[in-house]
N, C-alpha and C positions, 0 to 999 in steps of 0.2 A: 463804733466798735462796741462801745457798754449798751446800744440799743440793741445790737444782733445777738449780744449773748444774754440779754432781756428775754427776748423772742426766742430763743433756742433752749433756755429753762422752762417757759411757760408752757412751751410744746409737750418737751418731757415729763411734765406734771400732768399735764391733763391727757398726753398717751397712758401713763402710772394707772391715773384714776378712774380709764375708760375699762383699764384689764383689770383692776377690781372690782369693778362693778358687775366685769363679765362675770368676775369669779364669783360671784354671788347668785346668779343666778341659779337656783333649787335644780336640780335634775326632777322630769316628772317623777313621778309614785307607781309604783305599778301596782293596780288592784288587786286585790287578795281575790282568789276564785271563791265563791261560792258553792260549796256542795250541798247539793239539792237531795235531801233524804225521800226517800217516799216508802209506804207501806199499804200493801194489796193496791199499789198502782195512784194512792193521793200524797201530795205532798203533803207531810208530816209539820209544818211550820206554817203550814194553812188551818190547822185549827188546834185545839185542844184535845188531846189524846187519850185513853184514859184505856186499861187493858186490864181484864179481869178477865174470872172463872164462872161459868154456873154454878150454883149451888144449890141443895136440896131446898125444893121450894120454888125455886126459879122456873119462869115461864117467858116466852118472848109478849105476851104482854102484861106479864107484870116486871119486867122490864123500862117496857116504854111507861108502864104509869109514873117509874119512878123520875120519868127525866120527864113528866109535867105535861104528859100527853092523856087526854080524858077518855073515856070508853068508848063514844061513838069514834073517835079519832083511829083509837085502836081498831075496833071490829073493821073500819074501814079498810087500815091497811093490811091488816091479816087477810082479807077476804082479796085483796088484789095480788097478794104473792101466795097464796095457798098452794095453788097450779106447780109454781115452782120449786116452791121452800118449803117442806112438810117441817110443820113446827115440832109437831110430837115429836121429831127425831134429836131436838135438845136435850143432852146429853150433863149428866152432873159431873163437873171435873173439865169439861171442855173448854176452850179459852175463848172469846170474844172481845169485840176493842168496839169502843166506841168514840166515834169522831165527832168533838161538838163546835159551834162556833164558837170562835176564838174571844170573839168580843161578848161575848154570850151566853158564858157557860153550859148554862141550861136548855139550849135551845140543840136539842141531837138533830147531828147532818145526816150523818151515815152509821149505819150497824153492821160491823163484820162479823160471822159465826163461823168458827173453824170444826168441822166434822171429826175430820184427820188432820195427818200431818200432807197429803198431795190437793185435797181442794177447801174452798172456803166458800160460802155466801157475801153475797154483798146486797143488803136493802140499802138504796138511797133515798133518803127521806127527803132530798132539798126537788124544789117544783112541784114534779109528780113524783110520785112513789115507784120506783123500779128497782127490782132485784136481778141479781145473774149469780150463775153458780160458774165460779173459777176454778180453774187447776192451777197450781205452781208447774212453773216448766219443771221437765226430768230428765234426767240423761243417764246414759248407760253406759257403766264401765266394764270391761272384759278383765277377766284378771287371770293367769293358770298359777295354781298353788300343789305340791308338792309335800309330803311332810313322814314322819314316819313315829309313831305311837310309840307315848311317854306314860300314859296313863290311859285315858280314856279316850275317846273320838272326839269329844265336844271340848277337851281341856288343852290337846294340842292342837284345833284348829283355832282356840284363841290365844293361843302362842303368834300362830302366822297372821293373827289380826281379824280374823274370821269371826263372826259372829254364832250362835246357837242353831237358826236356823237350817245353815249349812248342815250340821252333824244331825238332824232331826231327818233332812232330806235326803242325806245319803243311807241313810237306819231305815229308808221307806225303801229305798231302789235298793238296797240289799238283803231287804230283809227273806228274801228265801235263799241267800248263798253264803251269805254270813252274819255265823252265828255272835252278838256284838259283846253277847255275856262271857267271851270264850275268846276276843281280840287280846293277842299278847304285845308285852312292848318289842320293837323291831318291827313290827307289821307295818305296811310303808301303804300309802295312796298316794293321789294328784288328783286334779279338778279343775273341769275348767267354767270357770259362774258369772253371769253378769249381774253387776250389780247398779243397784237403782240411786241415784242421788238429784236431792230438791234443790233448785237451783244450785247446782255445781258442787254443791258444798256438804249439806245435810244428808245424811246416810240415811237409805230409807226401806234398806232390806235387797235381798236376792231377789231377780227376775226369773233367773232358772239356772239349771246347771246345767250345761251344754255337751260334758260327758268327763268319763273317771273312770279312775281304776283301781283296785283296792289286792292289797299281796296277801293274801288270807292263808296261812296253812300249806306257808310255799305254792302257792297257785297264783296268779296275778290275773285276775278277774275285773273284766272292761267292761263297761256299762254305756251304753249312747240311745237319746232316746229316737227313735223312728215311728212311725205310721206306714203301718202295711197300706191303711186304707186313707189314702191323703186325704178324704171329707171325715175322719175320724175326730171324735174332739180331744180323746185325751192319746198319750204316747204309748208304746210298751216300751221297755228297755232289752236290749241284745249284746251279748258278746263280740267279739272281733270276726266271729266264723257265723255270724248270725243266727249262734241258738237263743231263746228267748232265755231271761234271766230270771221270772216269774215261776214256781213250781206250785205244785197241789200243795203242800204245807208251810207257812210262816217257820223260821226256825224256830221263836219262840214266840208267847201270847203276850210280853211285855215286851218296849221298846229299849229302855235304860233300867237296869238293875243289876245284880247279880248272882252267879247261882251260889247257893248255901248249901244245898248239899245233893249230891248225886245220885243216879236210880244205882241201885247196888242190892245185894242178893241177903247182903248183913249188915246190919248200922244199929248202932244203938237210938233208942227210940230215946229221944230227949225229955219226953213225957213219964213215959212208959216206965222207963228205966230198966229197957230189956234188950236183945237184941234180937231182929226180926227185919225183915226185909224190907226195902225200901223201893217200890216199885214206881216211883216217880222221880219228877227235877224238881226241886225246890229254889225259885227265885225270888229272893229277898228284895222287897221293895215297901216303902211307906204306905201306910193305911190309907187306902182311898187312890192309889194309883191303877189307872182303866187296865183290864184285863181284854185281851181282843183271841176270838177264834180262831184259831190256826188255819182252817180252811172251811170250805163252804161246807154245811150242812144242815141237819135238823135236830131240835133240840130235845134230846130223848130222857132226858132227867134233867129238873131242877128243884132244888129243895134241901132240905137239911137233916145229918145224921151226927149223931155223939162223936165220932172218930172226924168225917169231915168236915164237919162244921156245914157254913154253905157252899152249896156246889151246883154246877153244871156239867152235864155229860152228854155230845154232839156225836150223832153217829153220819161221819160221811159219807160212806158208801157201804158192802158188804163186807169191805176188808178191813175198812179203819174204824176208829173213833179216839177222842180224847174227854178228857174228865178235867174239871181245873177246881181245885178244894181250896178250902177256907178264907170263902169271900168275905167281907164283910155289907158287900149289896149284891142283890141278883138280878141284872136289868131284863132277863128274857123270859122265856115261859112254855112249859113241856109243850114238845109239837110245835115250835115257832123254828121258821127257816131262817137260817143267820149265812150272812157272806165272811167273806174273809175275812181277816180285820177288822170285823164290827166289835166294838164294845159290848161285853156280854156280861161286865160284872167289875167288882171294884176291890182291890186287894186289901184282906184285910186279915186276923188270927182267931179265926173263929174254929170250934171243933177243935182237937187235939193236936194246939198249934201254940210255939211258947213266944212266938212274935209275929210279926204281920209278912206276910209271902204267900205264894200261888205255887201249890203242890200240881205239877203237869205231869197227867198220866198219858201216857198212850196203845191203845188195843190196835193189836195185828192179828186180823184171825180169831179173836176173841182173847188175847192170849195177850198181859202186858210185857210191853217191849222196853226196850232206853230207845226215846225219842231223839237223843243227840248222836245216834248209832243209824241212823235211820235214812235210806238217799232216794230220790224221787229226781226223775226225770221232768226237764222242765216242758214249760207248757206248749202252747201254741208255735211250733217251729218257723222260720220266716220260709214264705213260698220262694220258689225257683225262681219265677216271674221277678218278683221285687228286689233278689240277689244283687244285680248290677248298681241300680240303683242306689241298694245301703251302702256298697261297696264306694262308690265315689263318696256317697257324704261322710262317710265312716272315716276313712283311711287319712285324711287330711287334721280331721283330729287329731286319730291314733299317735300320726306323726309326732303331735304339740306333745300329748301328754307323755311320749316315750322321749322327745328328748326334753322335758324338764325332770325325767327321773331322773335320765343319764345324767344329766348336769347339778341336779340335787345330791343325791347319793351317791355318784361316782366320787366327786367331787369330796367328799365325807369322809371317805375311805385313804 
């Protein structure tokens, strides 16, 4: 009997010490992942990095001399990416990264040069020498935006997140139906823009605006661009009924400013200190802001008098002309043919002028008028023919931009 229960402890001892020993055994480990960095496509932990600016002075090889590369080395490999890589286009300010071996410091593998922010260079210096010119992928976002005018165009589209751009391009496709120095608050748009982003992430400007509508002076005025003539290169812009949105005059010869003082029959002359007619628009703008010609013409004066200081005066046809006073540059020259919107001179308070602005006259019949009294039918009408046409690509817009007012503005109310 004291041998069976010998044996029957000894059992239960070494069963004990068999389930602690299980219990000792470690659970594996589980490897941590590795994230693998890379930049312009090498892994970043394969060599020594090192990311700088051009700076005045800088050449791409005086570059390479500095990381211990001698001159025939150079002339060599400059003359084998020449084809691809124009050096001259190294820019001061521009970013570059140079990849070196890691055990090595000194010995450079590769050279990246960033032009912009959508492509780079790449010289490989390991073997042979080869370069390639990369793009970062891009992608394009659609966005429709809505808004209605607190201030300026450019101040409530960065409310909604918008960028300057935008308010710059809509100032170009409005610029003969709405006057922007004369946009009051309530005035309401929408828009519809894609927008470009670098690798998914980095905003990298508008691609285009794909169409809009602007309520100017209780009118609600649509903009879409089309091509009458589909191997056209650039677009016009049309209303909803396909009249064109382009007229013989620019509303005004500046894009952003504002008017200071009105054409009027009496004002007191601020100079003068009289009161005497004021036969122009005077739009207040910083010294050096481009002044553009209202419409196509030839330039019948340029030069300078006591009262206007510098000026130019374009006559477009037999009926019109306009005059734009006290520049402070005169970029054109009597008898030179100017387009529409060319820069013709630089706002400045030259001549009997007690700040810097562009006095805008305008002659009808030889006889000055108020410019901002003034209406012109627009230009090039859409043909019969291409009606159906704009009609389907039009209307599908239309739809988006009318119901994000509805649901913007209604909604408001």
């Amino acid at each position: 009997m004291r041998y069976l229960t010998f044996i029957l402890l000894l059992t239960t001892l070494i069963a004990c010490n068999d389930k602690k020993e299980e219990e000792k055994i470690p659970e594996p480990v589980a490897k941590k992942e590795v994230k693998i960095i890379k930049e312009f496509g090498f892994v970043v932990d394969s060599f020594q990095v090192v990311h700088d600016t051009i700076r005045s002075g800088d050449t791409f090889g005086a570059l390479l001399a500095k990381q211990n590369f001698d001159a025939v080395t150079i002339h060599n490999i400059t003359q084998k990416i020449r084809d691809t890589f124009n050096l001259r286009d190294i820019r001061v300010g521009k970013p570059y990264t140079l990849f070196k071996d890691k055990n090595a410091p000194n010995d450079l593998k590769i050279f990246v040069y960033e032009p912009d922010k959508l492509s780079y260079y790449v010289v490989d210096l390991r073997d042979s020498v080869v370069v390639h010119k990369k793009k970062r992928p891009v992608t394009v976002k659609r966005r429709i935006i809505a808004g209605e005018i607190e201030g300026s165009l450019a101040g409530t589209l960065d409310k909604e997140g918008v960028g300057p751009a935008v308010a710059q391009e809509l100032s170009e496709i409005y610029a003969w139906s709405v006057d922007f120095f004369r946009i009051q608050k309530g005035d309401k748009f929408g828009v519809i823009i894609n927008e470009t982003y670098i690798s998914d992430t980095i905003y990298a400007g508008i691609k285009n605006i794909e169409a809009s509508f602007f309520e100017y002076k209780g009118d609600k005025i649509y903009a879409f661009p089309f091509k009458q003539d589909t191997l056209a290169k650039t677009y016009d812009y049309y209303d909803q009924e396909g009249k064109a949105l382009k007229s013989m005059f620019l509303k005004a010869p500046l894009k952003f400013s504002r008017i200071s003082s009105r054409f009027s029959p009496k004002r007191f002359h601020p100079v003068q200190k009289r009161w005497k007619a004021h036969n122009g628009t005077d739009y207040a703008a910083p010294t050096g802001t481009p002044i553009m010609a209202t419409a196509h013409g030839v330039v019948e004066r340029a030069g300078y008098t006591s009262g206007n200081g510098n000026y130019v005066k374009i006559k477009h046809n037999n009926t019109y002309s306009t005059q734009y006073l006290h520049m402070s540059k005169i970029l054109v020259r009597t008898g030179q043919r100017v387009s529409q919107g060319q820069i013709i001179g630089k706002v400045g308070s030259t001549g009997l002028a007690t700040g810097p602005h562009v006095c805008y006259r305008f002659w009808k019949n030889g006889v000055q008028v108020d410019a901002l009294k003034q209406k012109f039918t627009s230009s090039e009408p859409m043909k019969k023919e291409h009606m159906p046409r704009y009609e389907a690509y039009m209307q599908p817009l239309k739809k988006e931009l009318d119901s994000i007012s509805n649901l913007k503005f209604n909604n408001n109310k």
